[in-house]
N, C-alpha and C positions, 0 to 999 in steps of 0.2 A: 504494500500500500504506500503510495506516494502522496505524501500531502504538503502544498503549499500554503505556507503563513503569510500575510502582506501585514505590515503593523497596522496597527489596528487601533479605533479612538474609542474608549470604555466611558461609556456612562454610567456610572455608579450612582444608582438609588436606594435610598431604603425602604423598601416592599414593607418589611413587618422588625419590631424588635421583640413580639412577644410581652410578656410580663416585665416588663425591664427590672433592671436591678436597684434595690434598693442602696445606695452608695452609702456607706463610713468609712470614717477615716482613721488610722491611728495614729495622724501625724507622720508618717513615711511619706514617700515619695508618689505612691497611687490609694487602692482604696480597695474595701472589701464590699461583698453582696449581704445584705442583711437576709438569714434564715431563723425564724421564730417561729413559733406558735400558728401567726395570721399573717407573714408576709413569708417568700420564697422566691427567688426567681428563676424564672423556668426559659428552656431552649426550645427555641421556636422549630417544629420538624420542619424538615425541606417539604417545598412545594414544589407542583408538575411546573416542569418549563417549558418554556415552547421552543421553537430555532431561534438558534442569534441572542439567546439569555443566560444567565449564568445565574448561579448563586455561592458564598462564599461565609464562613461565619470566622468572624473577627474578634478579635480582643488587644487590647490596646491600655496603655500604662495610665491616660487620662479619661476614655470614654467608655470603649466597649467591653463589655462581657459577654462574650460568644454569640454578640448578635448575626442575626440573621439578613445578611446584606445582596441586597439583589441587583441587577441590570443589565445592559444589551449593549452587545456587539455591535459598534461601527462599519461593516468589510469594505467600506470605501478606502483603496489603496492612500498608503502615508507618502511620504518625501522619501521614505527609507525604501532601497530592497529588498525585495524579498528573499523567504530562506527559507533550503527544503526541509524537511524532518523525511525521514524511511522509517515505516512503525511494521514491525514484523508481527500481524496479530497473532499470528500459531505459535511462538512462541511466548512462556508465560515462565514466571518465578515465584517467588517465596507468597503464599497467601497471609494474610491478616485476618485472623480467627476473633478479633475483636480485641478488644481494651478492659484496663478495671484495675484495682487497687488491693490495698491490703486489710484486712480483718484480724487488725493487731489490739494487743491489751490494752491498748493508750487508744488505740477508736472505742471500741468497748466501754470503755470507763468515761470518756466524756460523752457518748451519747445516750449514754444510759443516765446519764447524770441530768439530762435535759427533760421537759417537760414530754406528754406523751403527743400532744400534736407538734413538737419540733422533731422529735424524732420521727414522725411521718413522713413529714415534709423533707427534713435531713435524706429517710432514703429516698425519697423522690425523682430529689435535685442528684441524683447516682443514677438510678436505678429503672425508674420509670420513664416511660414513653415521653413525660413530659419533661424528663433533665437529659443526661448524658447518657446513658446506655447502658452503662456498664455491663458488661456480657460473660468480665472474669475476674475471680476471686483468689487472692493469693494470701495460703493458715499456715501462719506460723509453726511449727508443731515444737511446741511447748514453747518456753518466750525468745523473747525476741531484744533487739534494742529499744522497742519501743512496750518494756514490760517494768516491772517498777520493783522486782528481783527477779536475782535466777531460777529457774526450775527447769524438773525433767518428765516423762511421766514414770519413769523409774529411775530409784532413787538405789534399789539393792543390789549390793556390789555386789555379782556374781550371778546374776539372775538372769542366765542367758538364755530362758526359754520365755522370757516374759510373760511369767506367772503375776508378779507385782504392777504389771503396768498398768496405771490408770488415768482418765483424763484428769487435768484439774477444774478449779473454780472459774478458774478465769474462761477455760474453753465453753463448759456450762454455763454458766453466766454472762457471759460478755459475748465470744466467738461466735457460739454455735444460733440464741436466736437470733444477732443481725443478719447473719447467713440466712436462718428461714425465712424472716422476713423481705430477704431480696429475693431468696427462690420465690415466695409467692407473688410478689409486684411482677415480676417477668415471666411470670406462667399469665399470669392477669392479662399480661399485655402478647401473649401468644409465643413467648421466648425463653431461653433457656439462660443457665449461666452454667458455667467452666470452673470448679475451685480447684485449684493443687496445692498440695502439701509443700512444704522450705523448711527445712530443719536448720537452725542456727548452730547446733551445737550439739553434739550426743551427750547422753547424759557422762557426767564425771567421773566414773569409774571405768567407762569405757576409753576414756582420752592418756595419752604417755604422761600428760601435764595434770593427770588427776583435778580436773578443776575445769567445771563450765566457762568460767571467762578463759581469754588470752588462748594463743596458738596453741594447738597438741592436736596430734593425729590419733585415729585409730591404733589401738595397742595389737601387738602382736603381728604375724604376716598374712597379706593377702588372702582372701580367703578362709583367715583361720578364725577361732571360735567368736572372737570380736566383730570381726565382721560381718558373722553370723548370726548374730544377736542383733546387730543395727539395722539387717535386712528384717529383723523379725520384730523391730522395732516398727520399724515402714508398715509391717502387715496388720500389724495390731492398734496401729493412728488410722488405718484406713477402714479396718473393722468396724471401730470406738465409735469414729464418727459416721458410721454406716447404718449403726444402731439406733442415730439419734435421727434419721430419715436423711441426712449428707452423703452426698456419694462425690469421689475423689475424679474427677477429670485424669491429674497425672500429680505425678512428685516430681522433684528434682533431690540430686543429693547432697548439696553442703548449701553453706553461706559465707563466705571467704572475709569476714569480719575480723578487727581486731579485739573484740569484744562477742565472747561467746564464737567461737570460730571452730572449723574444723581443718584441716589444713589437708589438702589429699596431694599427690602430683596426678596430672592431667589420666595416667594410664594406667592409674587405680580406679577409677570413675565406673572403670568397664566390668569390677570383680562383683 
């Protein structure tokens, strides 16, 4: 496919902003959206275009929050030359399976902490049709840097069949229902979400550096009973929360932090 560009004179209108945002300030340099109880602002969905229209959403350090900005192609040739582009449609690359954040103990604890209509609204302006989408969900398993101490869900040295392993409070509490509550917003709205599991840190008995913070690898070699315990670590986080109606999209295996870290090199990844 051969296609020719000639510059082109853009009119930029704004079609719709949606609910606009409610600005404050904290005295920095731009400003935040007020989400409460009775205000939220919400992203405008795309509307059908016609030829020769575009839509674009914007954000900007003085004005916009993800408005919804619209308008139409000029194709009257510019002063400038044109330039080709060669667009090979049969060939294609990496997909984009969606967007989303994290459902960490410091989210948990300040949204729980809010009223129950901001917490609606909170997942909304995420979750729902009428904020950002969110489509993926990334759980800690067990804390994180954004937890307010350490933990593991086992704590018993030597407990390599993971008899002792249990969720904590904070997964019950905090975790697991803002997860439910986003699962059902995006079933509402005909859609699914993606959660994977991120482990910061195996629990401290299993690390050389005996201790959830700071660097230390898996004890012992490839393979051997350590790290056979940490895959059965994997099985029994993906069980836990299995039980709680949560099902696991995917895991990954470390978190290369300097704080709660696991340290592997690249071709241990594979055992």
């Amino acid at each position: 496919m051969n296609v020719k560009f000639l510059l082109v004179l853009v009119f930029l209108t704004v079609f719709c902003n949606g609910e606009n945002c409610v600005k404050k300030s904290f005295g920095y340099s731009s400003f935040v959206c007020v989400c409460n109880s009775t205000v939220c602002d919400k992203v405008t969905p795309e509307w059908d275009m016609k030829p020769q229209q575009f839509t674009v959403y914007m954000s900007s350090r003085d004005h916009y929050r993800l408005d919804n900005l619209g308008g139409f192609f000029n194709i009257s040739p510019g002063p400038y030359p044109g330039v080709n582009f060669h667009v090979n449609l049969s060939k294609t690359y990496q997909t984009i399976i969606g967007f989303g954040g994290a459902f960490t103990d410091a989210t948990g604890i300040n949204v729980m902490s809010l009223p129950k209509e901001t917490q609606e609204n909170w997942l909304k302006s995420y979750f729902s049709s009428e904020g950002i989408q969110y489509s993926i969900g990334r759980i800690p398993m067990a804390s994180c840097d954004f937890s307010t101490y350490p933990y593991s869900y086992d704590i018993t040295s030597g407990d390599f069949e993971m008899t002792k392993f249990f969720l904590q409070y904070e997964d019950i509490h905090y975790k697991i229902p803002l997860m439910t509550q986003a699962m059902q917003m995006l079933k509402e709205d005909g859609r699914n979400i993606s959660f994977f599991g991120s482990p910061w840190s195996a629990p401290a008995w299993m690390k050389t550096n005996d201790d959830m913070t700071g660097y230390g690898t898996l004890k012992g070699p490839q393979g051997g009973p350590y790290y056979k315990a940490w895959a059965e670590y994997f099985v029994h986080f993906i069980r836990e929360y299995q039980s709680w109606g949560i099902k696991m999209w995917g895991v990954n295996s470390k978190y290369t932090k300097s704080w709660q870290a696991n340290i592997e090199i690249h071709k241990s990844k594979r055992i």
